[in-house]
C-alpha positions in Angstrom: 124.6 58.2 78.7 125.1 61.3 80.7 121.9 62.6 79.3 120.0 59.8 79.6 120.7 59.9 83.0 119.9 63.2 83.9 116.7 62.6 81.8 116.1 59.2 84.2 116.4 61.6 87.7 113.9 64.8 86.4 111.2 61.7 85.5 111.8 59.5 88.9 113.0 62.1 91.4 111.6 65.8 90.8 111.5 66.4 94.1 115.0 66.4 94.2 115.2 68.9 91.4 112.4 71.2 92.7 114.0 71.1 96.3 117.7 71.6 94.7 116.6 74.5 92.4 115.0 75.9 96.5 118.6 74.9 98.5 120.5 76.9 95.5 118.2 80.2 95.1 117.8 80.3 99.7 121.8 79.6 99.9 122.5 82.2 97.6 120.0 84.9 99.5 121.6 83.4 102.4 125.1 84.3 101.3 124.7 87.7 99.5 123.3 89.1 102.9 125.8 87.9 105.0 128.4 89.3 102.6 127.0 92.6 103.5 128.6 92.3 107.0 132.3 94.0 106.1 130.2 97.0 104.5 128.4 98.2 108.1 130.8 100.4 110.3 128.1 101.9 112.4 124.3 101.3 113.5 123.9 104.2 111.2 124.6 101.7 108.1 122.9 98.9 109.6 119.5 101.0 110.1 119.6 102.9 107.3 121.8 102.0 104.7 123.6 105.2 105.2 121.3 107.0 103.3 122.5 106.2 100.1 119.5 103.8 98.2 118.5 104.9 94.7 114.9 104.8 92.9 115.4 101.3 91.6 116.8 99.7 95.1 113.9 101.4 96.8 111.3 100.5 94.1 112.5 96.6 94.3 112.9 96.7 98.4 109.3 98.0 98.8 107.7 96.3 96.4 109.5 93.2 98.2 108.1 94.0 101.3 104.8 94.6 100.7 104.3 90.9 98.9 104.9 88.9 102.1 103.2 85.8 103.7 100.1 87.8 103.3 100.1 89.3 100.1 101.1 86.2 98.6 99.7 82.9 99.9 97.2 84.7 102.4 95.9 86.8 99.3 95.5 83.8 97.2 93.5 81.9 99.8 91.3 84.7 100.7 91.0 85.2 96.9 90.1 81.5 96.7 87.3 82.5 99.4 86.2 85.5 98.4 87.0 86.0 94.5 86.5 89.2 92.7 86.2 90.8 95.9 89.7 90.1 97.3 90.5 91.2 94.1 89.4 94.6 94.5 90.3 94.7 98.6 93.7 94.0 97.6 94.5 97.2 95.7 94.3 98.9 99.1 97.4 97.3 100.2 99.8 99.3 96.9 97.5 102.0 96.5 98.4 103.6 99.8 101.9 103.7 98.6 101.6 106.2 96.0 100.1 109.1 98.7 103.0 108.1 101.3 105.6 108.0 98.2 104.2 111.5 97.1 103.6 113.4 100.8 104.8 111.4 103.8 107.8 110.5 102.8 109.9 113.4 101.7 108.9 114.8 105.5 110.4 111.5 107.0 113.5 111.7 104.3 113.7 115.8 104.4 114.2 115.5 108.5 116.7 112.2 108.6 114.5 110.0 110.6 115.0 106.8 111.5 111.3 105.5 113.0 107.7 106.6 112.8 108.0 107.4 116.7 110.8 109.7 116.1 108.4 111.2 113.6 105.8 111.8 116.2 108.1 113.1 118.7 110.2 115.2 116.0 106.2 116.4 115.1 104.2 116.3 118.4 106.7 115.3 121.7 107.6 112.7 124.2 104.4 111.7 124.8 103.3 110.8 121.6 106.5 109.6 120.7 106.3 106.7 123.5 103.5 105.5 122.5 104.1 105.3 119.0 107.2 103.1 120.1 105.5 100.7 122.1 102.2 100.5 119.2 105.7 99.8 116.5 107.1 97.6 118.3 103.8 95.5 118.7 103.1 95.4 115.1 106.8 94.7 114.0 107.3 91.9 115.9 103.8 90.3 114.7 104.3 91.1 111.3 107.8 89.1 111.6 105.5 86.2 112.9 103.1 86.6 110.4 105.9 85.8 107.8 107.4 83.1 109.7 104.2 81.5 110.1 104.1 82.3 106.6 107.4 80.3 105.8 106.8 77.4 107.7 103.9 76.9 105.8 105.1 77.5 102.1 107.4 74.2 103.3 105.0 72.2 104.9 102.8 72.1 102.4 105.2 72.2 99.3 107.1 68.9 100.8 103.9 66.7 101.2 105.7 63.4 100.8 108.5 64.1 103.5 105.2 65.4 105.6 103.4 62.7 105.4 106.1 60.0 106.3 106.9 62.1 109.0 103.5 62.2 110.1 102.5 58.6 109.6 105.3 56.8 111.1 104.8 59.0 114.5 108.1 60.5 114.4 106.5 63.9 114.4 103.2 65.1 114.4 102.0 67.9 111.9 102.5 70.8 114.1 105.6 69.9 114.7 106.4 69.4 111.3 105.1 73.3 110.6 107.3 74.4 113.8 110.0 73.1 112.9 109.9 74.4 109.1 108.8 77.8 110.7 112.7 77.4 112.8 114.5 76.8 109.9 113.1 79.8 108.1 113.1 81.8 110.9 116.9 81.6 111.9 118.1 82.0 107.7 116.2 85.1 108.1 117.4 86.4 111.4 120.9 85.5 110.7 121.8 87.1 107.3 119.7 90.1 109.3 121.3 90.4 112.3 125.0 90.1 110.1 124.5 92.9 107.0 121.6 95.2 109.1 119.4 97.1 106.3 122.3 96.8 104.0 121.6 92.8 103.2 118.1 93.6 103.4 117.7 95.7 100.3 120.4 93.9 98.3 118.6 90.7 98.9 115.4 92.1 98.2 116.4 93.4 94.6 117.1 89.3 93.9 113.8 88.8 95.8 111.8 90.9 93.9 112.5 89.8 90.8 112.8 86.3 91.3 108.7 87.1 92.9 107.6 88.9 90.0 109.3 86.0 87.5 108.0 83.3 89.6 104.3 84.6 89.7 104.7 85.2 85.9 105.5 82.1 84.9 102.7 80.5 87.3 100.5 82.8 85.4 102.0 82.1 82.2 101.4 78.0 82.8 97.7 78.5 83.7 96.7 80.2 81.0 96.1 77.6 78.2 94.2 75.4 80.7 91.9 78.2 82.0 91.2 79.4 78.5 90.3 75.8 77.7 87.9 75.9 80.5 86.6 79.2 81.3 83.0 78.4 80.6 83.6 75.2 83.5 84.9 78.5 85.7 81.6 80.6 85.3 79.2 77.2 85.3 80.8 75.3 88.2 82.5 78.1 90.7 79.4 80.1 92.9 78.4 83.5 91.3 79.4 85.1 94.3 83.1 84.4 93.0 82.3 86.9 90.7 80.8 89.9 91.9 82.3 92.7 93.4 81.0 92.4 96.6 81.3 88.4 96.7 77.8 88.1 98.2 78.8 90.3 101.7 77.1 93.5 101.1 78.7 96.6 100.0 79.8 98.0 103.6 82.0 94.9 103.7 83.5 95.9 100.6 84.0 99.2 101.4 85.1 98.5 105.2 87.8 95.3 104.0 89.2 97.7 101.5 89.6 100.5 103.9 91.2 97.5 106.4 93.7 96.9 103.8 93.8 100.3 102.6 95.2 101.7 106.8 96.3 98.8 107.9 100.0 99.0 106.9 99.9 102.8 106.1 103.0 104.4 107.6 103.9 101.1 108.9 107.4 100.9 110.8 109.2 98.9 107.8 108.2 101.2 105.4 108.7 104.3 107.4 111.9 103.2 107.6 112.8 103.1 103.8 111.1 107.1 103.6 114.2 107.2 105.2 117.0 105.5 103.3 116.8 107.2 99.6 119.5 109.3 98.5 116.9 112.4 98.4 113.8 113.3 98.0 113.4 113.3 94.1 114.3 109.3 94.6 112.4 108.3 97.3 109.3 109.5 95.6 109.8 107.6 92.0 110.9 104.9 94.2 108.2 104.3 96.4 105.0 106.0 94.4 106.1 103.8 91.2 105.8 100.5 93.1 102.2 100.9 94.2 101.1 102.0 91.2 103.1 99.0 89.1 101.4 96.8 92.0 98.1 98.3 92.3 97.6 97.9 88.5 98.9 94.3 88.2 99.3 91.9 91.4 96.0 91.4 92.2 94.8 90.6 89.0 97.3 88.0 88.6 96.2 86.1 92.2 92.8 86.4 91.1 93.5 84.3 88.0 95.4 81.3 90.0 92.8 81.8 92.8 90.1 80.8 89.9 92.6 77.9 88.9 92.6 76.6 92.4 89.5 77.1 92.7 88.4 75.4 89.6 90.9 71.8 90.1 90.4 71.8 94.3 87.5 73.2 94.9 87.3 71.8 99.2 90.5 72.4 100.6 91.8 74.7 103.0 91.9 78.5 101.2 95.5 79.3 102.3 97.0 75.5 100.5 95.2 77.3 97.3 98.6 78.7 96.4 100.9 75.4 97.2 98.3 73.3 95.2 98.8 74.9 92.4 102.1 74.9 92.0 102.2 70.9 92.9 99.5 70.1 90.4 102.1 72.1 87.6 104.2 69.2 88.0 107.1 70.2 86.6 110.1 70.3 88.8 112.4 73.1 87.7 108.9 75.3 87.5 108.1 74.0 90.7 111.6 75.2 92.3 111.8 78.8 91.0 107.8 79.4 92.5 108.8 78.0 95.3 111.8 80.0 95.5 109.1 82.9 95.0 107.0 82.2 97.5 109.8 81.8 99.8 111.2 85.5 98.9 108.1 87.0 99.4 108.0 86.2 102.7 111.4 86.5 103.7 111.9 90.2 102.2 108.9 91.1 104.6 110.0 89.3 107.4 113.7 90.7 107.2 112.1 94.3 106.3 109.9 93.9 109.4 112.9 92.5 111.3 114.7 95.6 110.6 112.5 98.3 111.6 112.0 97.0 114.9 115.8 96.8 115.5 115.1 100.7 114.1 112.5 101.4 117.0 114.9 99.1 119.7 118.0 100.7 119.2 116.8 104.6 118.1 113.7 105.1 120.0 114.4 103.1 123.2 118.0 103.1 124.3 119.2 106.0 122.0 116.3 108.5 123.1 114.7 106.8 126.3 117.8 105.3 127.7 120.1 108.1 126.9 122.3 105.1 125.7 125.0 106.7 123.2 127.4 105.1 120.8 130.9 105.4 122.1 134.1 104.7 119.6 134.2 100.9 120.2 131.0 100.3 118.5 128.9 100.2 120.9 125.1 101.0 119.3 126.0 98.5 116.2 126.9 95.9 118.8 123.4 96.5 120.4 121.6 96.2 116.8 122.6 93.1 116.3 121.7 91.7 119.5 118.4 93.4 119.4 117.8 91.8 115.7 118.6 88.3 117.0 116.4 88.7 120.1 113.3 89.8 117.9 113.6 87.4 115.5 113.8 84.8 118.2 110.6 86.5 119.5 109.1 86.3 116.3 109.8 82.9 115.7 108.1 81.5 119.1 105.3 83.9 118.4 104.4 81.9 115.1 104.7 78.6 116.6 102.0 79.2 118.8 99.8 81.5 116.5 100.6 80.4 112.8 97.1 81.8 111.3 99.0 84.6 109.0 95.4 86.5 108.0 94.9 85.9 111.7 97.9 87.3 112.4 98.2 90.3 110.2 94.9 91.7 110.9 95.8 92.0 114.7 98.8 94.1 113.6 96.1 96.3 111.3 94.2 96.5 114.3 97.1 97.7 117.0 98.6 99.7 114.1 95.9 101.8 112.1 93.1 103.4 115.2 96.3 105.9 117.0 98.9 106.5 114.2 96.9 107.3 110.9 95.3 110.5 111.6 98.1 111.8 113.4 100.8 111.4 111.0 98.1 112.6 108.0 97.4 116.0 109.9 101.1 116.5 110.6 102.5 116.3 107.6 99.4 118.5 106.2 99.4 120.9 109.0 102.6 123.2 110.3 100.1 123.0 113.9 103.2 122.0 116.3 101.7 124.4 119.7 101.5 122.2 123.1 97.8 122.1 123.1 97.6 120.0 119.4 100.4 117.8 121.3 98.4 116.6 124.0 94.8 116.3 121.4 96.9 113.9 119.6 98.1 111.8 122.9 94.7 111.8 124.0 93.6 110.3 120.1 95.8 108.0 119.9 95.2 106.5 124.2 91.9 107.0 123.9 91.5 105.3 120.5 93.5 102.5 121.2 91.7 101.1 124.4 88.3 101.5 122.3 89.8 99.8 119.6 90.8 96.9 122.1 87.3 96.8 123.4 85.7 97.2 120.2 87.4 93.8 118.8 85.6 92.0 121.6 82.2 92.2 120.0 79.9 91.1 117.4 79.7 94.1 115.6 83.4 93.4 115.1 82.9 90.5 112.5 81.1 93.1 110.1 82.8 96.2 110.5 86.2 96.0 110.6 88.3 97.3 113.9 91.4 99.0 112.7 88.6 101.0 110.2 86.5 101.6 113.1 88.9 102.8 114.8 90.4 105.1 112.6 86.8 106.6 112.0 86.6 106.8 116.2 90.1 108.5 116.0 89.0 111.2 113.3 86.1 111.9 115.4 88.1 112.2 119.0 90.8 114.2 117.1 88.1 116.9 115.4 86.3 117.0 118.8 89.1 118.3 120.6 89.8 120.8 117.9 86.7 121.9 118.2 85.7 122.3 121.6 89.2 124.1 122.0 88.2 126.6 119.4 
């Protein structure tokens, strides 16, 4: 009897099942975070960790962050859009990870750092240090909102029935059915955040990573048979332009878009803040050069193949529901639960990551070193963490009510991020150049590209050639024109 009736619910209520598998796998994230809260005794160990992470922890926590919102359902929508091409793009996003793993992030380890502006000032001085703060800060708390946006949309979309009577019987309207999934994500995320610091967020992240990598495998592993079965209906009915490398844009917007993706998140504040937190040198590096090339040589290949299913069974709906199709059209609850689950940790390790680094810049760059704020024996600057963590996420949350567009979103941050603090940090941790004048050429780079940046977004050209690109290329050029008129 008892089976029968177990048998009787997964055939008339999967939803239950799929949703009970979610509530399970996000209480348990929820709970192993907060548990984190009786290991943090100072803002050092909620920043940082203490110092203390190991190759695997880092390899898991990166990896974790990297596959957010964007690199998850945004990649498989623009993959949808673009095929082959997106494919390719893509890489740019790991690839940049083995040169920071390798280089960049010994330096940050090597002198204890806690933010990429206290990398510019420990490298160039105040000036370039402030603006670096305010440029982190900026693309932090947008990147938080990109995964919110993110969130809220991974439920919308994966509880179409509950949508839809919502919806139809005017108790809320659609928007407000996003917003108020967006809320919900939002506060599990800011909470277990705000109570284990840096701490939950790695030890959440290892369960998040795997339970990403699992879930995508088994999409992957479902869609296999069917696409094999129908691969010629793939080449015959999906636009050639799916398939070639370019995707019918020309080869400047292939080499531009990767480039985009390539500097956009470079030396990005949550990653700048895990150079930070391995146990020394020898670990950050495996740690953080291993996970973009494991991700470079596998993640985007495996979008590109649901992106093809998508595009194959719904071939006019919008590109970023490609991914939430999918896994509805599986149809199998338990399935359907554990992707969802994976969706949901991809974009809650980035969010929480994203979270934490600007908590990093708050506490470190603003009231530590602006302020002159310093931490006295009751706790004072661990206090002040976790207020500033629940304030930003709060931020974060109203930004992505109003702007829930998560490519939308994430290319602004590429854009604010990329044009001032890409050729600085390259040259620094290449060059031992540390005199006053090379201080002041790299203020005047990152100002001057900045503003031009700003302006450059604002016209046509801007649809073509990528800003955060273009600006890096207008920052080389500023940068290498001082140098050489000083010469």
């Amino acid at each position: 009897m008892f089976i029968d009736e177990i048998h009787r619910i997964w055939i008339e209520h999967p939803l239950w099942i799929t949703w009970g598998v979610v509530a399970v796998y996000i209480l348990f994230i929820f709970i192993k975070g907060v548990s984190k809260v009786s290991k943090i005794e100072d803002a050092d160990d909620f920043l940082v960790a203490g110092r203390s992470v190991g190759w695997f922890f880092l390899f898991c926590t990166m990896g974790a962050t990297v596959i957010g919102g964007g690199g998850s359902i945004g990649a498989v929508g623009k993959t949808y859009d673009w095929g082959i091409l997106m494919l390719l793009v893509s890489t740019g996003w790991y690839i940049h990870f083995i040169f920071s793993g390798l280089v960049v992030a010994p330096r940050f380890r090597e002198a204890k750092l806690y933010t990429v502006a206290g990398y510019f000032g420990h490298r160039f001085g105040e000036g370039p240090r402030f603006v670096a703060m305010v440029l982190s800060l900026l693309f932090s708390v947008f990147i938080v909102a990109a995964q919110m946006a993110a969130f809220g949309l991974v439920l919308a979309s994966t509880l179409p029935n509950l949508t839809e009577n919502l919806t139809q019987s005017g108790a809320m309207s659609q928007d407000m059915v996003l917003n108020l999934a967006i809320l919900i994500g939002g506060l599990l995320v800011v909470i277990y955040s705000t109570a284990g610091g840096l701490l939950a967020v790695i030890h959440t992240d290892i369960y998040q990573f795997i339970v990403l990598m699992g879930g995508f495998a088994i999409t992957l592993a479902l869609l296999v048979p069917d696409l094999s079965a129908n691969w010629g209906s793939i080449f015959s009915e999906l636009p050639s332009e799916f398939f070639q490398a370019h995707g019918g844009k020309g080869w400047i917007f292939l080499i531009t878009t990767f480039l985009a993706f390539l500097l956009g998140e470079t030396f990005a504040p949550g990653y700048a803040t895990r150079y930070c937190i391995g146990k020394d040198i020898k670990n950050t590096k495996i740690g953080i050069a291993g996970v973009g090339a494991f991700l470079a040589l596998t993640f985007p290949a495996v979008l590109f193949f649901i992106a093809a299913y998508a595009r194959l069974y719904f071939p006019d709906i919008e590109p970023q529901l490609a991914l939430p199709m999918v896994v509805r059209k599986l149809n199998n609850p338990l399935v359907g639960g554990i992707i969802i689950g994976a969706l949901l940790s991809a974009v809650m390790s980035s969010a929480d990551s994203a979270l934490n680094s600007s908590t990093a810049i708050f506490v470190k760059d603003l009231f530590e070193h602006q302020l002159k704020w310093k931490d006295g024996h009751d706790g004072r600057m661990l206090k002040l963490a976790r207020l500033c963590s629940a304030a930003l996420g709060i931020v974060a949350i109203l930004i992505a009510a109003v702007w829930s567009d998560i490519i939308g979103l994430l290319l602004f941050t590429y854009q604010v991020w990329a044009p001032a603090i890409i050729v600085p940090v390259v040259f620094g941790v290449l060059s031992r150049d540390d005199s006053p004048r090379t201080s002041r050429q790299i203020l005047v780079t990152m100002v001057a590209t900045t503003v031009l940046t700003f302006i450059y977004r604002l016209t046509p050209y801007s649809a073509s050639f990528d800003p955060a690109v273009f600006g890096v290329l207008l920052a080389t050029i500023i940068f290498l024109a001082q140098r050489r008129l000083a010469v």
